[in-house]
CHARMM internal coordinates of N, CA and C (Angstrom, degrees):
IC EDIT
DIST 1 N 1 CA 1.4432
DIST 1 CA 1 C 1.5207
ANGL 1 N 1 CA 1 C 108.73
DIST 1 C 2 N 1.1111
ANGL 1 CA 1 C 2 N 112.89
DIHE 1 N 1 CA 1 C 2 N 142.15
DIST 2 N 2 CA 1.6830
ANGL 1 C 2 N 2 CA 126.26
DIHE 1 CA 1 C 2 N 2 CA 173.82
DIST 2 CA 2 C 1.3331
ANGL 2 N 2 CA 2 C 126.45
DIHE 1 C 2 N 2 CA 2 C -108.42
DIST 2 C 3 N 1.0803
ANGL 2 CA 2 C 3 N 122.19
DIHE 2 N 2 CA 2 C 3 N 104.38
DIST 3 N 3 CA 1.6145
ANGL 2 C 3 N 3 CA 127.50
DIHE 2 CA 2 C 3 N 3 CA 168.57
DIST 3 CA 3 C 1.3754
ANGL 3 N 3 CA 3 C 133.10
DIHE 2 C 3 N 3 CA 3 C -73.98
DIST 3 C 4 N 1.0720
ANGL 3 CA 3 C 4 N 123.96
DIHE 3 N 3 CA 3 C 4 N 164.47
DIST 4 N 4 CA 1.8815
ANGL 3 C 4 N 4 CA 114.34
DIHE 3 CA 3 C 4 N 4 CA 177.98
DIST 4 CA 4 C 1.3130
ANGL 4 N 4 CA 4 C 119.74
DIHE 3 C 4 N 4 CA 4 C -90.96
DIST 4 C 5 N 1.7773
ANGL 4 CA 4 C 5 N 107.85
DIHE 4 N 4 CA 4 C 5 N -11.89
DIST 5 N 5 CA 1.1779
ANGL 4 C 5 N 5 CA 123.17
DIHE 4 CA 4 C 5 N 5 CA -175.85
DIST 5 CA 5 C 1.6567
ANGL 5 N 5 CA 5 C 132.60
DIHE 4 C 5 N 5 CA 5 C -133.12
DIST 5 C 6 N 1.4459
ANGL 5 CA 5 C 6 N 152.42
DIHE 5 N 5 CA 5 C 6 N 156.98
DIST 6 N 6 CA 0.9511
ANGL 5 C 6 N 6 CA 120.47
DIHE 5 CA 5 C 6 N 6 CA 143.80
DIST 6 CA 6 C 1.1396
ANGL 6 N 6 CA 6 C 118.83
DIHE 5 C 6 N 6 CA 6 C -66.15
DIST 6 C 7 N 1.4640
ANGL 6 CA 6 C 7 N 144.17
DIHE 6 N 6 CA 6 C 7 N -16.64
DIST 7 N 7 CA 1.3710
ANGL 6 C 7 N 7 CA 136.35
DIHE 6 CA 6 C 7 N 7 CA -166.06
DIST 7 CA 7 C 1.7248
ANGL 7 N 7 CA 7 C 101.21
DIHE 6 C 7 N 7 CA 7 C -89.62
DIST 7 C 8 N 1.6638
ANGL 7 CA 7 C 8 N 108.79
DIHE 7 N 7 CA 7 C 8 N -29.49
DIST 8 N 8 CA 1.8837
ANGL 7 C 8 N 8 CA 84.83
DIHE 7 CA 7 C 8 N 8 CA 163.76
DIST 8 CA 8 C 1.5245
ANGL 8 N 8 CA 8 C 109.35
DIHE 7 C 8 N 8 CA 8 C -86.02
DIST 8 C 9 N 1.2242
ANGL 8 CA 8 C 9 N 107.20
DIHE 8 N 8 CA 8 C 9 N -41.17
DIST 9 N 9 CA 1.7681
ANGL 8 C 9 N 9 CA 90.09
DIHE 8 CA 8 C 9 N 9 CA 169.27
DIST 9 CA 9 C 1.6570
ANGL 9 N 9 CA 9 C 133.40
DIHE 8 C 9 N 9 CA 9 C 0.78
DIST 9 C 10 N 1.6322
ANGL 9 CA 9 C 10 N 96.33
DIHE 9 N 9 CA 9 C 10 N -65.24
DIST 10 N 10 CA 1.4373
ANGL 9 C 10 N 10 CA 122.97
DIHE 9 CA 9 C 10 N 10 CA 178.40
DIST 10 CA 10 C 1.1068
ANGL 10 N 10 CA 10 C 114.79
DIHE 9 C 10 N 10 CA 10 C -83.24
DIST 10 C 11 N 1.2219
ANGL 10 CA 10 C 11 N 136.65
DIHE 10 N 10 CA 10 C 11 N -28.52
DIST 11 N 11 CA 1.3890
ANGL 10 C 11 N 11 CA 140.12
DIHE 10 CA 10 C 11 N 11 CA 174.16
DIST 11 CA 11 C 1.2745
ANGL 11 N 11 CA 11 C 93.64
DIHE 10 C 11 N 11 CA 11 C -59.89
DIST 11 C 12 N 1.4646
ANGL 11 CA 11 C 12 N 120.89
DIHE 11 N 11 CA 11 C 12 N -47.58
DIST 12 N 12 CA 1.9608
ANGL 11 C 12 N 12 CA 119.69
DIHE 11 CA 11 C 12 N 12 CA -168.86
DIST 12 CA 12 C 1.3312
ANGL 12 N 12 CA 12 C 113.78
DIHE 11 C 12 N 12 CA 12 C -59.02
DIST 12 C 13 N 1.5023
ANGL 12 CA 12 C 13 N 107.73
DIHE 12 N 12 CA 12 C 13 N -46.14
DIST 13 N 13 CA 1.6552
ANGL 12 C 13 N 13 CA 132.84
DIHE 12 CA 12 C 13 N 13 CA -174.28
DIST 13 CA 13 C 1.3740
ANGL 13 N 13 CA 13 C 104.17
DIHE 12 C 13 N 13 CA 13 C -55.37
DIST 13 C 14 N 1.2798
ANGL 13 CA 13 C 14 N 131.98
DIHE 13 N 13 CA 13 C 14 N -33.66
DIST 14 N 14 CA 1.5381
ANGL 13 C 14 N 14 CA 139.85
DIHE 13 CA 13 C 14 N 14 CA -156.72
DIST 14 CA 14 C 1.9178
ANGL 14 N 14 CA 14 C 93.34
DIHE 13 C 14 N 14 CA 14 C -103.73
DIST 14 C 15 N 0.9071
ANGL 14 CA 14 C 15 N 117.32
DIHE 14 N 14 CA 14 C 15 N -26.68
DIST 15 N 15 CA 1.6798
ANGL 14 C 15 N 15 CA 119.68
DIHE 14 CA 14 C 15 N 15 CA -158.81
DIST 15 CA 15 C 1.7457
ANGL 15 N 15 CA 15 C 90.61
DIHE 14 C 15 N 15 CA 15 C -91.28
DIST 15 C 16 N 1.4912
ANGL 15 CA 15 C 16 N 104.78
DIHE 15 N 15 CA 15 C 16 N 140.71
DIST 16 N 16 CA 1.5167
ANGL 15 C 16 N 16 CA 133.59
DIHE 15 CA 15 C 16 N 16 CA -164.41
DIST 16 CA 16 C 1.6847
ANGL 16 N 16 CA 16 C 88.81
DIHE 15 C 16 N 16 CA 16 C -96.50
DIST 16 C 17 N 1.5569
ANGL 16 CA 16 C 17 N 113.26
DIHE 16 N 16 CA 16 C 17 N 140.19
DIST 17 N 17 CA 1.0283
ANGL 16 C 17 N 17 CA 161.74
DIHE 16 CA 16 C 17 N 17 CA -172.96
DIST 17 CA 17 C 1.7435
ANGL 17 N 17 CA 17 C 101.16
DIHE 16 C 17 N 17 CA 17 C -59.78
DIST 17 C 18 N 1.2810
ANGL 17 CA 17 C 18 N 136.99
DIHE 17 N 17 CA 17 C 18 N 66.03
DIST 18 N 18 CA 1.8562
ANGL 17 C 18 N 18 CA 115.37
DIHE 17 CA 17 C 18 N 18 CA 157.87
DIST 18 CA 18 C 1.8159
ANGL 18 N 18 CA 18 C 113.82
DIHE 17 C 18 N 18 CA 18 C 5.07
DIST 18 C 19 N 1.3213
ANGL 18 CA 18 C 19 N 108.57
DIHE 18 N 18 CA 18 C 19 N 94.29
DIST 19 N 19 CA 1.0833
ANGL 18 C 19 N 19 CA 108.88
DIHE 18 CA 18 C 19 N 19 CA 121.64
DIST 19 CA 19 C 1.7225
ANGL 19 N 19 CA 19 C 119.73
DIHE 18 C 19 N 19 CA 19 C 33.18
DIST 19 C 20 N 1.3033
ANGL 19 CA 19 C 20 N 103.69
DIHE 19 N 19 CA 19 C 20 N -107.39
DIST 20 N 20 CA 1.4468
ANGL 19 C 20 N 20 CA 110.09
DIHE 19 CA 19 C 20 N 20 CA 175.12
DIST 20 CA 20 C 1.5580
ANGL 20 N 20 CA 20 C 119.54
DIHE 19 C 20 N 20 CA 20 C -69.89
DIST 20 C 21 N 0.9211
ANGL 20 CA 20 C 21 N 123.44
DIHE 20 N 20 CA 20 C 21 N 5.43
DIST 21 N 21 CA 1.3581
ANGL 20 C 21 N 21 CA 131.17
DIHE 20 CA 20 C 21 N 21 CA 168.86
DIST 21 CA 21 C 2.0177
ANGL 21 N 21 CA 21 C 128.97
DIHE 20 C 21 N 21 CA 21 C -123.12
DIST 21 C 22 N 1.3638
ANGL 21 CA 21 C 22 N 106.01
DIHE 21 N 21 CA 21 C 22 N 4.75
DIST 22 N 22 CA 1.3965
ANGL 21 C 22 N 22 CA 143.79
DIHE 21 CA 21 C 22 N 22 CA -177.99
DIST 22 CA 22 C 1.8887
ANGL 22 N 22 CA 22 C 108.15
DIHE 21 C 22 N 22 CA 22 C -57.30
DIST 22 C 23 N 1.4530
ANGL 22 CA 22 C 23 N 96.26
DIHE 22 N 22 CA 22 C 23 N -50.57
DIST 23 N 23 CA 1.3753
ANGL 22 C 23 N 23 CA 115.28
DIHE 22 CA 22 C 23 N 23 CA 159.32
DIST 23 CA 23 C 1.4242
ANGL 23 N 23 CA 23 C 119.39
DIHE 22 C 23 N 23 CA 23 C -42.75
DIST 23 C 24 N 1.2646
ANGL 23 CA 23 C 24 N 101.12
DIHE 23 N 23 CA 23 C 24 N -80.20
DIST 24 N 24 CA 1.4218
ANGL 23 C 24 N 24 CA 113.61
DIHE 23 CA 23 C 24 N 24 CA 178.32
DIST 24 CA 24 C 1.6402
ANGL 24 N 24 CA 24 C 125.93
DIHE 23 C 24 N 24 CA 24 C -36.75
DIST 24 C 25 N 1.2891
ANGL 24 CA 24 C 25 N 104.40
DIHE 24 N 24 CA 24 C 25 N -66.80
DIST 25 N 25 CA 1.2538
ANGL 24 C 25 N 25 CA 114.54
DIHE 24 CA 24 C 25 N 25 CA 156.46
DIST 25 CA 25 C 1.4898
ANGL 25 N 25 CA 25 C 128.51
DIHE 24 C 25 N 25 CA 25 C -34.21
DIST 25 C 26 N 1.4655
ANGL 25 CA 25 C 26 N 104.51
DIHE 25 N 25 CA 25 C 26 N -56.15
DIST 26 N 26 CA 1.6560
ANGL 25 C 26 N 26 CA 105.63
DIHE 25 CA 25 C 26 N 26 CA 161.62
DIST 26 CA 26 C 1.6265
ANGL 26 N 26 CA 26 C 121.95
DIHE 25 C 26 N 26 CA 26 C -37.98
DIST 26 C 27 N 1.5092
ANGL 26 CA 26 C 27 N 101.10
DIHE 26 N 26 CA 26 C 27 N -66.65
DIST 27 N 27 CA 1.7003
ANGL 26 C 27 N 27 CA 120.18
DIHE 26 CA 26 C 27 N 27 CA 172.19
DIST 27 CA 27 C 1.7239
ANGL 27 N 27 CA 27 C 103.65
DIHE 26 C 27 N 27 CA 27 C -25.09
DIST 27 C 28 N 1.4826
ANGL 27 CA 27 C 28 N 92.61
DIHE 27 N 27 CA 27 C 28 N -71.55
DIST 28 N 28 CA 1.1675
ANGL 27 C 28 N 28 CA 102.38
DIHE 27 CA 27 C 28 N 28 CA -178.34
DIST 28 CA 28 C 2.0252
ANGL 28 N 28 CA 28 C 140.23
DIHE 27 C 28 N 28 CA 28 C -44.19
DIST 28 C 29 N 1.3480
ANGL 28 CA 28 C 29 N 85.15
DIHE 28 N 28 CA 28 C 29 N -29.23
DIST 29 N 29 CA 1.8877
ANGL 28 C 29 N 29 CA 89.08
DIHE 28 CA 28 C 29 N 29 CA -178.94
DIST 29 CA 29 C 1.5678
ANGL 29 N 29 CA 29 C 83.63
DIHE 28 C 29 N 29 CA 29 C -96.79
DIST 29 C 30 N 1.4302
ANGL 29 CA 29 C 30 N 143.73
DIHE 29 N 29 CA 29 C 30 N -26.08
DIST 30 N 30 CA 1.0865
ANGL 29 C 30 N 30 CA 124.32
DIHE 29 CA 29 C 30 N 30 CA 173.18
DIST 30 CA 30 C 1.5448
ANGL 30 N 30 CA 30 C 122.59
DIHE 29 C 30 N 30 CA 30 C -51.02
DIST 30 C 31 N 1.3450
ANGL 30 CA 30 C 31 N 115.33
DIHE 30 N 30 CA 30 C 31 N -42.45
DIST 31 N 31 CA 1.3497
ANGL 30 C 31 N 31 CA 124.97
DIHE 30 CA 30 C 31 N 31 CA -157.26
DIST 31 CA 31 C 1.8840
ANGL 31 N 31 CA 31 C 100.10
DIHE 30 C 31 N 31 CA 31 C -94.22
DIST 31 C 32 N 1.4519
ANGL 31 CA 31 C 32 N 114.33
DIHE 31 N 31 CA 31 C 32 N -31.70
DIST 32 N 32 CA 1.5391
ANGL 31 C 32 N 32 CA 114.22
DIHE 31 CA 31 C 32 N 32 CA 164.04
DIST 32 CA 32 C 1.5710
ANGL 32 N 32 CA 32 C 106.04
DIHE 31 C 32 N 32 CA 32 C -109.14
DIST 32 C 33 N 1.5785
ANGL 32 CA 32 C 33 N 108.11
DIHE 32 N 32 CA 32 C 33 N 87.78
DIST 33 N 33 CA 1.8090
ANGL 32 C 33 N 33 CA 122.48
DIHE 32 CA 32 C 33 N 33 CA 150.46
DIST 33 CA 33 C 1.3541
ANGL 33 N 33 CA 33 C 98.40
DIHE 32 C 33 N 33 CA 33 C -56.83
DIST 33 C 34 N 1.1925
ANGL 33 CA 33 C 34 N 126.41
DIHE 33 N 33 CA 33 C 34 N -92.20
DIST 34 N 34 CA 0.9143
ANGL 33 C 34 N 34 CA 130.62
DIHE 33 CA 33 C 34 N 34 CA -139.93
DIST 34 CA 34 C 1.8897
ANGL 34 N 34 CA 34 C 120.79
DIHE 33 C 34 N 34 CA 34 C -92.71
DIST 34 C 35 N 1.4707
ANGL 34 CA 34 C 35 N 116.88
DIHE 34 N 34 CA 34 C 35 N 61.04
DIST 35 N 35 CA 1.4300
ANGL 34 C 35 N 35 CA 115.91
DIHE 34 CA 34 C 35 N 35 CA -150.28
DIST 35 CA 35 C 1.6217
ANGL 35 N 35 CA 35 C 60.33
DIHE 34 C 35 N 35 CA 35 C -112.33
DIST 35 C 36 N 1.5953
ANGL 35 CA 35 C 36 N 116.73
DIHE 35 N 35 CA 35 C 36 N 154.37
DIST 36 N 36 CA 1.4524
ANGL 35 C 36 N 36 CA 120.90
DIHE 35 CA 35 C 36 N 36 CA 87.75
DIST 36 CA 36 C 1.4131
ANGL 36 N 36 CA 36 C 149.41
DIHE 35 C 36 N 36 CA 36 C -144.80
DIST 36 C 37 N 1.6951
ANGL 36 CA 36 C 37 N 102.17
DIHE 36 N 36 CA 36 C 37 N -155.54
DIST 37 N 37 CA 1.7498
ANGL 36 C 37 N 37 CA 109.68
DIHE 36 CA 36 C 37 N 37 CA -158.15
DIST 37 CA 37 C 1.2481
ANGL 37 N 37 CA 37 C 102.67
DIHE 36 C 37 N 37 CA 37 C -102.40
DIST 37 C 38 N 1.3897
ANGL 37 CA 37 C 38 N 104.37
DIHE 37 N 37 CA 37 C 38 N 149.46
DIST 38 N 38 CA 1.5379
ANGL 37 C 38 N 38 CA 129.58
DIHE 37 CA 37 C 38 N 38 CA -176.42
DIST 38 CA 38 C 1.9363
ANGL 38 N 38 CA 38 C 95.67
DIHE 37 C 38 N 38 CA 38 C -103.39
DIST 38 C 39 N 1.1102
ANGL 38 CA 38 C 39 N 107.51
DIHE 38 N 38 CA 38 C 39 N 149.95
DIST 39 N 39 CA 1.8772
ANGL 38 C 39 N 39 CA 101.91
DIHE 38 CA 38 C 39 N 39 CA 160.28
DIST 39 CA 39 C 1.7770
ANGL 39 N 39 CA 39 C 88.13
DIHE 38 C 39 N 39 CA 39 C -131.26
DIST 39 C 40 N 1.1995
ANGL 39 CA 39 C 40 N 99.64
DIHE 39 N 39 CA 39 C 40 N 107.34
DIST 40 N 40 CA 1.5032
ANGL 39 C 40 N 40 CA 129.49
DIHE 39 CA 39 C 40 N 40 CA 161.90
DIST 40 CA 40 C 1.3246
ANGL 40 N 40 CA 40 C 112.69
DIHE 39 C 40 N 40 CA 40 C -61.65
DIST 40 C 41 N 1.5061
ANGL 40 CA 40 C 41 N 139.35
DIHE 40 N 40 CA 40 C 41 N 104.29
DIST 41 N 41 CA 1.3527
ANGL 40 C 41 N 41 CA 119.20
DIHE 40 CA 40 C 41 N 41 CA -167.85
DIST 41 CA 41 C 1.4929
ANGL 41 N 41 CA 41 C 101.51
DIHE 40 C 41 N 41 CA 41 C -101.50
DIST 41 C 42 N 1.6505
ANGL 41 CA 41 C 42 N 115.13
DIHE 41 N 41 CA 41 C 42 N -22.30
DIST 42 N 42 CA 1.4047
ANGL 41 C 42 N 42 CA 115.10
DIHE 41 CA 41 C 42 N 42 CA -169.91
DIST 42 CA 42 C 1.7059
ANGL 42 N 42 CA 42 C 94.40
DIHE 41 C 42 N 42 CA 42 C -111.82
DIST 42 C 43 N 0.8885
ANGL 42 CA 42 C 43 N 156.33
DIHE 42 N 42 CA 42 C 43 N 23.52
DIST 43 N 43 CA 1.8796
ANGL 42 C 43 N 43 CA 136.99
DIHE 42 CA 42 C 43 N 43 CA -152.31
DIST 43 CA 43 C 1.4511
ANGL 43 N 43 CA 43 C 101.59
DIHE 42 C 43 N 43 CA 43 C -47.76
DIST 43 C 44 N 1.5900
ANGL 43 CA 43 C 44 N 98.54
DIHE 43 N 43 CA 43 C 44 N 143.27
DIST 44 N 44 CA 1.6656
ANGL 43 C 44 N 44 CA 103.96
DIHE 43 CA 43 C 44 N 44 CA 150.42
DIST 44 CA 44 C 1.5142
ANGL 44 N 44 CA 44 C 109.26
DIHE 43 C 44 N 44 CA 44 C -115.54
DIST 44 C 45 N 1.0242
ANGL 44 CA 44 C 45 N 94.82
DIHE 44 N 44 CA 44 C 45 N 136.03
DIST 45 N 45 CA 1.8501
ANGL 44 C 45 N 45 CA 100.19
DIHE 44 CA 44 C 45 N 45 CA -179.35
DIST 45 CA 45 C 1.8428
ANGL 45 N 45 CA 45 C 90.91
DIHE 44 C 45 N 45 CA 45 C -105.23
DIST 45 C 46 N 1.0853
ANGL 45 CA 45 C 46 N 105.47
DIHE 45 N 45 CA 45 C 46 N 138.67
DIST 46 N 46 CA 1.3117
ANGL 45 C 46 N 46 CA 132.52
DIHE 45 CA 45 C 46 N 46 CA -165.08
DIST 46 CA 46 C 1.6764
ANGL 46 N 46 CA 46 C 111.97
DIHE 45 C 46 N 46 CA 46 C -131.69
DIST 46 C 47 N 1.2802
ANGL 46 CA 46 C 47 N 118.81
DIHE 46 N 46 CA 46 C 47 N 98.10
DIST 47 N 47 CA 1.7288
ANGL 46 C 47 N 47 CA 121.89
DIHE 46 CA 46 C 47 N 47 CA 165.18
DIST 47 CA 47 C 1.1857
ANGL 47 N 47 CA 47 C 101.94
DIHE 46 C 47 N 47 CA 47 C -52.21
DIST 47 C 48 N 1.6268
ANGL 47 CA 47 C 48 N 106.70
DIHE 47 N 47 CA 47 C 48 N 134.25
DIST 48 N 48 CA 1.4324
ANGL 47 C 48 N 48 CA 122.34
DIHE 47 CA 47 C 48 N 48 CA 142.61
DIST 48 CA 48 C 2.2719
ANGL 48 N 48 CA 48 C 126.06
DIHE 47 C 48 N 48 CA 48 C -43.69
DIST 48 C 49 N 1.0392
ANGL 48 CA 48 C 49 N 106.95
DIHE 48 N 48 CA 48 C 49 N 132.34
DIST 49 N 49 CA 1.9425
ANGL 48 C 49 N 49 CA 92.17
DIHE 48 CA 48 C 49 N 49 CA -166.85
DIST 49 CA 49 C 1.4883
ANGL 49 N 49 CA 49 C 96.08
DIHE 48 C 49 N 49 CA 49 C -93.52
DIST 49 C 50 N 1.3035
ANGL 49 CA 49 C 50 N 117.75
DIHE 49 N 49 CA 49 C 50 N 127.96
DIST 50 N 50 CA 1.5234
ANGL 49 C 50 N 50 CA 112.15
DIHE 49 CA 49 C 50 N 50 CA 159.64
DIST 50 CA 50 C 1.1475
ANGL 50 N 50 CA 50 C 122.65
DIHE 49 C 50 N 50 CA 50 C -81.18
END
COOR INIT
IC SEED 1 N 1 CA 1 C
IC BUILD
């Protein structure tokens, strides 16, 4: 997911999971232990050239 900010970034990071989707999420950090995150402050997104 992509944000416009670091300050919503963290706002997202801090905010609790729906209820009906609580599950999922669980599944999910189960199945990626071992991921991690970069905080990109500048990205360049770059096209592939045909």
């Amino acid at each position: 997911m992509n944000f416009t900010s670091e300050a919503e970034t963290r706002t997202h990071e801090k905010m609790e999971a729906p209820d009906d989707l609580r599950s999922l999420f669980e599944e999910e950090n189960q199945l990626m232990r071992e991921v991690t995150y970069f905080d990109l402050h500048e990205p360049v997104l770059v096209s592939p050239r045909r």
